[in-house]
N, C-alpha and C positions, 0 to 999 in steps of 0.2 A: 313433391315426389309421391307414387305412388304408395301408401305404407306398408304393400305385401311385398311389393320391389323392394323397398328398403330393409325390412326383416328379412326378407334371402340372404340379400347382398351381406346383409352383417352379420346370421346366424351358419352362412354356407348350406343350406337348406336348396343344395342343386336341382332336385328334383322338382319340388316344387316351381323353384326360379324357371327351369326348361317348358313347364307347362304353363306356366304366365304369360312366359315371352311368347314363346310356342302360340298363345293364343291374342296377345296385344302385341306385337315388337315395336309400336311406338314410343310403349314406357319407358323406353331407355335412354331417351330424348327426354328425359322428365328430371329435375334439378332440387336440389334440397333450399335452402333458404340464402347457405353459405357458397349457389351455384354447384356446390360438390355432384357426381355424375354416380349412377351407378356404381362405375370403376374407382372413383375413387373413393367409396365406402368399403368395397369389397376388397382393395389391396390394404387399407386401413385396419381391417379384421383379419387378416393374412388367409384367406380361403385360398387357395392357388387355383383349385376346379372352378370355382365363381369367378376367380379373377378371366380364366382363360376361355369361360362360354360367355361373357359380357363381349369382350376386345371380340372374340371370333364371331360375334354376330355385330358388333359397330365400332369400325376398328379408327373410326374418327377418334373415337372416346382417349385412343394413349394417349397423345396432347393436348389435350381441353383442358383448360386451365381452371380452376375453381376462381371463388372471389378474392381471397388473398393471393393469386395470380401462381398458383403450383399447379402443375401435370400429375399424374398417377404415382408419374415415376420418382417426383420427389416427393412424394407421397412413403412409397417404396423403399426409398433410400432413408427418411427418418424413423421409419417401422423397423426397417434393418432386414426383411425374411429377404436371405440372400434368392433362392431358387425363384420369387414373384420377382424378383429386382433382374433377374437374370432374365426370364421369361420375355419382361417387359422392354427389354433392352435389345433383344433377338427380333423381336414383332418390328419394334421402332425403326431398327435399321434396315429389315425388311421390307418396309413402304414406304421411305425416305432416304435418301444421298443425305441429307442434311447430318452436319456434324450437332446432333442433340446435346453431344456434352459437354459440350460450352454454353448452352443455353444459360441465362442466368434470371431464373421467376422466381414467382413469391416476391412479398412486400420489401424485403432486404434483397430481392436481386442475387439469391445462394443458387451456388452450381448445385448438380447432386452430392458430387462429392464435399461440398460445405457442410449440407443435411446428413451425411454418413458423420462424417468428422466429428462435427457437433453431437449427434446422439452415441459417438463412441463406440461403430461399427467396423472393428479393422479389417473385417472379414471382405465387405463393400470395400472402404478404402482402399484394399489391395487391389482387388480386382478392377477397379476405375484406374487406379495410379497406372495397372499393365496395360489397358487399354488405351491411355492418352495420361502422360507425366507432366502434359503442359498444363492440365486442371490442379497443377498444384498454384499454377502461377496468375492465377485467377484472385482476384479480391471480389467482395460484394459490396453494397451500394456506403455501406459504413467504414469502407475501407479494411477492412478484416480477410486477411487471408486464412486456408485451411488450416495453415502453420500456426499463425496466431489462435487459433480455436483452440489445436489442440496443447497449444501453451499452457493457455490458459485453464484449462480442463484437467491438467495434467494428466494425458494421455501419454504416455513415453512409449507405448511399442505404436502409434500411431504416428505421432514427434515421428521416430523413427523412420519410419516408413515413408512418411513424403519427403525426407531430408535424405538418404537415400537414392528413393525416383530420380532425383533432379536437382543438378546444386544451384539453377534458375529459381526452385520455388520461392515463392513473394514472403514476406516474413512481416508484413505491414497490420496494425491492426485500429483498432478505433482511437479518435484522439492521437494520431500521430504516432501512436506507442507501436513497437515492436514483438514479437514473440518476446522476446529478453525480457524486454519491460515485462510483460505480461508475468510470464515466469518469476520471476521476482517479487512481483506485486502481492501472487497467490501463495508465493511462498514453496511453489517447486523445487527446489535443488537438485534434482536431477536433471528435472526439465535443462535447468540452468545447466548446468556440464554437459546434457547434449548440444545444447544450440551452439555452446561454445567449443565443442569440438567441430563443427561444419561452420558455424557461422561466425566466428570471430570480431569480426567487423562490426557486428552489429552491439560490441559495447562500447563505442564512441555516437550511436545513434537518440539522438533525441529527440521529444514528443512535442507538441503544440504550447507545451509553457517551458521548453527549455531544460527538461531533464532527464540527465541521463538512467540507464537502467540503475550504474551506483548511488545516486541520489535517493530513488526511492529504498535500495536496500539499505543506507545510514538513514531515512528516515522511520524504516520498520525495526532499528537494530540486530539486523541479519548480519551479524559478526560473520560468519561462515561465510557468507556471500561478497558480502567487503573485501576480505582476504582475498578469495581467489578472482572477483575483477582486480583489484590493486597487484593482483602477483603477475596479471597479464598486460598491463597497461596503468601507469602511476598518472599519465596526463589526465584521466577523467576524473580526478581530485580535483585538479583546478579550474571545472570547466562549471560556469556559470546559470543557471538559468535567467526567466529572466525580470525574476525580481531582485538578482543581484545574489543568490546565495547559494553558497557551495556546500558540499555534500559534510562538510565539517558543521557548515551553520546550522542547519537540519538535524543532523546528530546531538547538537548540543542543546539545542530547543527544545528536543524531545526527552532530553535525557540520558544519552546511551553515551557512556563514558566507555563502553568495552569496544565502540567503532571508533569512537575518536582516538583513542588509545592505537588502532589498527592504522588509522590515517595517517596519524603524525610518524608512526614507526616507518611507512611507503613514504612517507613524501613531508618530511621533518618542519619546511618550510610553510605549508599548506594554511599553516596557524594564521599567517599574515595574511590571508586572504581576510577582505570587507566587502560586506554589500553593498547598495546605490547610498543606504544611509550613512556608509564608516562603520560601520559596526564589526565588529570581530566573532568571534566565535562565543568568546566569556559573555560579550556586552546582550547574545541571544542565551545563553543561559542565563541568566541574569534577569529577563525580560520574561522566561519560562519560568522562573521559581525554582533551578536545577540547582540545588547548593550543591549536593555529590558532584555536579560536572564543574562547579565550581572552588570547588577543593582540591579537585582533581588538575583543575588547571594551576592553580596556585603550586600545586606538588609540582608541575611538570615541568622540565627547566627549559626545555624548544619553546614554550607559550610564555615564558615570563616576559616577553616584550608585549604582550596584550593587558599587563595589568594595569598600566597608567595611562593606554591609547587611547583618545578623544575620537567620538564619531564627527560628523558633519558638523552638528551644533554644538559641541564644543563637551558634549556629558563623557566623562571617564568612566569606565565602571563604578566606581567610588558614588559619581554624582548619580550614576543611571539605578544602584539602588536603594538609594534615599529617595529620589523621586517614585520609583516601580512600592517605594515602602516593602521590602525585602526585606526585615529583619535581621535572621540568621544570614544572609547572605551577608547584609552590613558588616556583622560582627567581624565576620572570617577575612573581609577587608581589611579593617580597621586594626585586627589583632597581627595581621601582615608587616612588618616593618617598611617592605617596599612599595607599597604603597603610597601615593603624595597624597598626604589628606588633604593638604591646602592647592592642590592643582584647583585652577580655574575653570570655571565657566564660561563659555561664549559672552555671557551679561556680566561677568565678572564676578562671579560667584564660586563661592568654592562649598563643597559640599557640606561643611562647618555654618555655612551664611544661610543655608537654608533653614536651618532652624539650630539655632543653636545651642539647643539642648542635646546635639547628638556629643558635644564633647564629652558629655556625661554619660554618655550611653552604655560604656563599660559596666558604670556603678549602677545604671539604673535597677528599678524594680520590672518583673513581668508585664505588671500592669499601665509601669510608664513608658515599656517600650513599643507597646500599641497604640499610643499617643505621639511617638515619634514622627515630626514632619507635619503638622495636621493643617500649616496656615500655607502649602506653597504651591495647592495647584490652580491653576489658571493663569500664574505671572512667569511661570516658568516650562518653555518649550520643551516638548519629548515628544519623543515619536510614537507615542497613542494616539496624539492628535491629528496624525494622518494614518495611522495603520487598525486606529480600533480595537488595539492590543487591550484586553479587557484583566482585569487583576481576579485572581481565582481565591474567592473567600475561603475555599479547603486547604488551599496554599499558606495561607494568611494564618487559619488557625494551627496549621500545624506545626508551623515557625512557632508561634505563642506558647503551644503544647510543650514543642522542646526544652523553652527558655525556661520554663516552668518549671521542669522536670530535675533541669540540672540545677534551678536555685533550689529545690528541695534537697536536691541530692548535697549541695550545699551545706543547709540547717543542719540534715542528718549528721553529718560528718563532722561540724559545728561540736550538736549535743554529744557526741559520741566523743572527742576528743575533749572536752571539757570535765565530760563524767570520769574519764583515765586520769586525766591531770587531778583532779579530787582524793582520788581512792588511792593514787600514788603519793600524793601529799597526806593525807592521812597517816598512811601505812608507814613511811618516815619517821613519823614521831610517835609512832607505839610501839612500846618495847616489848620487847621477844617474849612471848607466853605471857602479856596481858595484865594487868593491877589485879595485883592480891588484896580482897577487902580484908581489913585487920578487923 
């Protein structure tokens, strides 16, 4: 492109521009590298005069597409200057019947009103939703509707507004996911209580691996959001995805004992849910390092049927943290009453036969209980060896850190009551004000 064409169009420098064209008009037929057109430099720079002496001397130019496959106009509509976006929308239907706005260019295939949405234009939005409510119901090539944009965005007077328009608008977004999903994901709550005031329905919808919007909110510990999917609908607690695990399993992997606490209060029996391996909820904390969700369960008396349940291969919790070498979670087993320490194994093993230093483990030292178990991997099946579940050395030490902590606290307590037993015993046998030397 010409470079005095191009500083017009960018600087609004009209006068100039009039005497250029004025003296070449072919230059306007002249492209930048990215195909971009005079017009679409100059709606880019918001000049409105430049935009409207370019289109009124080549009025081919409103739909010439650049190389990422955009028009002027969704040009226009991601810059947001409503009056160039209006302009260009009067010219367009002016020398065209054609319904422009549905058009769907650019590399993702976005309406305009995708590009309004996305840049967070409610001013545009509005004014497209009056002109046509069916461009709410438009997805582009990733499957993402205007809805899901502005889910995701959290745009809530935008939300609004195309939910509103049209109770047809599309709610679909990348990856199968929903506005909901979306909302959720970014952590909206507001978002969230719009959709769910128009859209209901869309919290039984699930994505490309089988989850629901509740899943992901027990996997982020969005207590608040837990609650109010669960106060509208208890079935998507039990609902699977699809490596087998429910919005409890996930809560518990992660840690979040204040969702799980929320689950089992909606939906008491939920605890019995296992994934494809058997596994429970404890046996994924357990696998996580979550002793708090593991405490927590042991308190909870709806999960006490998870404490001596065997997976597929036959590991109990009991066995499943002696093999994961879970320390502190051992312990909190062990010092359980109901707990079967001698339940078996699939090979016939009980979690004592794995090394049988752990009957001692009570008494042991700090240092011998990081020694605990150290002769039984490779003869003894867990599900690492198909899931890759990797053992977290931060994990590991902090278990050590604890154990350390309380046998000091121990000693101390130790010295401390032995020095009072001394000074008590002393004090016994001296009499009142002390030996008078003679």
């Amino acid at each position: 492109m010409d470079p005095r064409l191009y500083r017009y169009a960018k600087s609004g420098d009209i006068c100039f521009l009039k005497q250029l064209l004025n003296d070449n008009p072919s230059l306007l037929y002249q492209l930048t590298p990215r195909k971009n057109t005079a017009l679409h430099i100059a709606v880019e720079f918001g000049d409105s005069n430049v935009v409207a002496e370019i289109y009124s001397r080549c009025r081919s130019l409103l739909t010439q597409q650049n190389l990422a496959g955009d028009t002027p106009l969704h040009v226009a509509a991601r810059v947001g200057c409503f009056s160039i976006f209006n302009d260009l929308v009067r010219e367009i239907l002016s020398m065209s019947q054609e319904d422009f706005r549905n058009e769907k260019d650019g590399m993702g295939k976005n309406t305009v009103l995708h590009e309004a949405v996305r840049n967070g234009h409610i001013k545009l939005v509005q004014f497209l939703l009056t002109m046509d409510p069916k461009l709410a119901s438009i997805e582009n090539d990733a499957g993402e509707s205007p809805l899901y944009l502005a889910a995701r965005g959290g745009m809530f007077e935008i939300l609004n507004q195309i939910l509103k328009s049209t109770a047809s608008s599309a709610h679909g977004g990348s990856d199968g996911r929903t506005a909901l999903h979306a909302a959720v994901v970014e952590k909206h709550f507001d978002i969230v209580e719009g959709l769910l005031r128009f859209k209901q329905q869309l919290i039984k919808e699930t994505d490309h691996q089988g989850r629901t919007p509740l899943f992901y909110a027990a996997s982020l510990g969005q207590h608040r959001t837990v609650k109010r999917l669960l106060e509208l609908d208890t079935s998507i607690a039990y609902v699977l995805d699809k490596e087998g695990r429910s919005p409890i399993h996930v809560a518990a992997s992660k840690g979040h004992t204040s969702v799980i606490r929320e689950i089992i209060r909606h939906c008491p029996d939920s605890g019995e849910i296992c994934d494809l391996y058997g596994q429970n909820a404890l046996h994924m904390a357990i696998i996580g390092g979550r002793a708090h969700v593991v405490r927590y369960i042991l308190e909870t008396p709806e999960l006490e049927c998870l404490i001596n349940q065997p997976d597929v291969i036959g590991n109990t919790p009991l066995h499943l943290a002696t093999i994961e070498r879970k320390t502190w979670i051992m312990y909190y087993l062990m010092w359980d009453g109901r707990v079967h320490q001698s339940s078996m194994y699939k090979c016939g093993q009980a979690a004592f036969d794995i090394d049988r230093s752990i009957k001692e483990s009570s008494f042991a030292s700090p240092r011998k209980l990081q020694n605990i178990i150290p002769d039984i991997w490779g003869h003894l099946g867990t599900r690492d060896s198909y899931l890759d579940i990797k053992i977290s050395p931060r994990a590991e030490q902090e278990e050590a850190n604890a154990v350390q902590t309380y046998m000091q606290m121990g000693q101390t307590l130790l010295m401390v009551t032995t020095l009072i037993t001394t000074v008590t015993f002393a004090a016994a046998f001296t009499m009142p004000g002390g030996i008078t030397m003679m």
